[in-house]
C-alpha atoms as one frame of an Amber mdcrd trajectory, in Angstrom:
protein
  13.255   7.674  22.196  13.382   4.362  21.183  10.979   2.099  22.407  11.366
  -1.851  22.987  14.058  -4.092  21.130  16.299  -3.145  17.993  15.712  -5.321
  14.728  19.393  -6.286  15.760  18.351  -7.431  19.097  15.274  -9.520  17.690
  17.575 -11.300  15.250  19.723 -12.042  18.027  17.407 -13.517  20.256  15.876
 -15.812  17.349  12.366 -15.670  19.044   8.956 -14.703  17.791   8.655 -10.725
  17.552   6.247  -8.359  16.765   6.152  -4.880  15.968   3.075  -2.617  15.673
   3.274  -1.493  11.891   2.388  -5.220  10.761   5.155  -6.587  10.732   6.326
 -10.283  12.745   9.645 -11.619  13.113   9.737 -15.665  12.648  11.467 -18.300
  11.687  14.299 -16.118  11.101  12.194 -14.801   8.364  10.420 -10.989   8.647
   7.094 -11.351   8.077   4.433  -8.471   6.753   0.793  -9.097   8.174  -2.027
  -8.290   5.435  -5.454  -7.684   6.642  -8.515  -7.111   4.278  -8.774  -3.511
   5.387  -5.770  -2.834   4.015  -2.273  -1.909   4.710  -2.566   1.057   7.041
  -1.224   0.500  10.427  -3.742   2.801  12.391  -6.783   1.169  10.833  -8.538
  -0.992  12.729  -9.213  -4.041  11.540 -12.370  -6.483  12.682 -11.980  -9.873
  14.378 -13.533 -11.999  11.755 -11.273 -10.368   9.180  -8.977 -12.824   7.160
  -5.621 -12.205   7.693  -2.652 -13.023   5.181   1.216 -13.330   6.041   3.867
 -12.941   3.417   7.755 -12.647   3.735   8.277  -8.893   3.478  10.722  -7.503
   1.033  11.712  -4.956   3.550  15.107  -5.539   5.742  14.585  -4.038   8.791
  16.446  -1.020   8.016  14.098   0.724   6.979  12.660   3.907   9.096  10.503
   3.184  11.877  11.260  -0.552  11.722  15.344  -0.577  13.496  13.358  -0.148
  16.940   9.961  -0.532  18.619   9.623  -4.930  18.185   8.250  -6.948  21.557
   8.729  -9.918  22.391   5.701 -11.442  24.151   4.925 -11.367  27.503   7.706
 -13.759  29.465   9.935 -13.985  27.366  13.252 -15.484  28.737  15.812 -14.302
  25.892  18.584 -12.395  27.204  17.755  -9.009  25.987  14.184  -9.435  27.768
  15.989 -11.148  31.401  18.212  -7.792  31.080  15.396  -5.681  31.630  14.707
  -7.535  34.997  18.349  -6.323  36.267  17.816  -2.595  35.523  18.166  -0.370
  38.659  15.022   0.242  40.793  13.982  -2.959  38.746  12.172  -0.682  35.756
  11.128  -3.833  34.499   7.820  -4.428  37.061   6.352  -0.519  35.476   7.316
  -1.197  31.956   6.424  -4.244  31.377   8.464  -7.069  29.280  10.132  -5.250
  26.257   9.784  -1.614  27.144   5.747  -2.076  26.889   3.974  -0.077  29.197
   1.900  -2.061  31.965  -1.640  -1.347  32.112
């Protein structure tokens, strides 16, 4: 099940996105986010670590990236405000995005 926006829906809405592999969405430009532990999603990396952004040479086609991007928290866009309209307003338990509310 897909979870969140579409790559599609994030070029769309032409606002700062993130997804949680390392990748960021801005400037119309897809951005991959290098941390000195390395390139591994699930590692953890440490506050104080430097951090380096470069454009990515991926597309967005790629597996695992076409869905699962947020927007942040109150975001206006329309693909966000649609969430707001969904029966039994779904919006207030998921959260902005399709993020889960704590």
């Amino acid at each position: 099940m897909a979870e969140g926006l579409t790559f599609e829906q994030v070029k769309k809405a032409r606002v700062f996105a993130w997804h949680g592999l390392h990748y960021i969405f801005a400037n119309d430009t897809l951005l991959r986010v290098l941390t000195s532990v390395g390139l591994d999603a699930k590692a953890s990396a440490p506050d104080s670590a430097p951090m380096t952004v470069r454009p990515s040479s991926l597309r967005g086609t790629e597996h695992l990236l076409d869905d699962g991007w947020h927007h942040l928290d109150g975001c206006t866009c329309r693909f966000c405000a649609s969430h707001e309209h969904q029966p039994g307003n779904a919006a207030e338990s998921r959260g902005c995005c399709g993020r889960p509310t704590a």
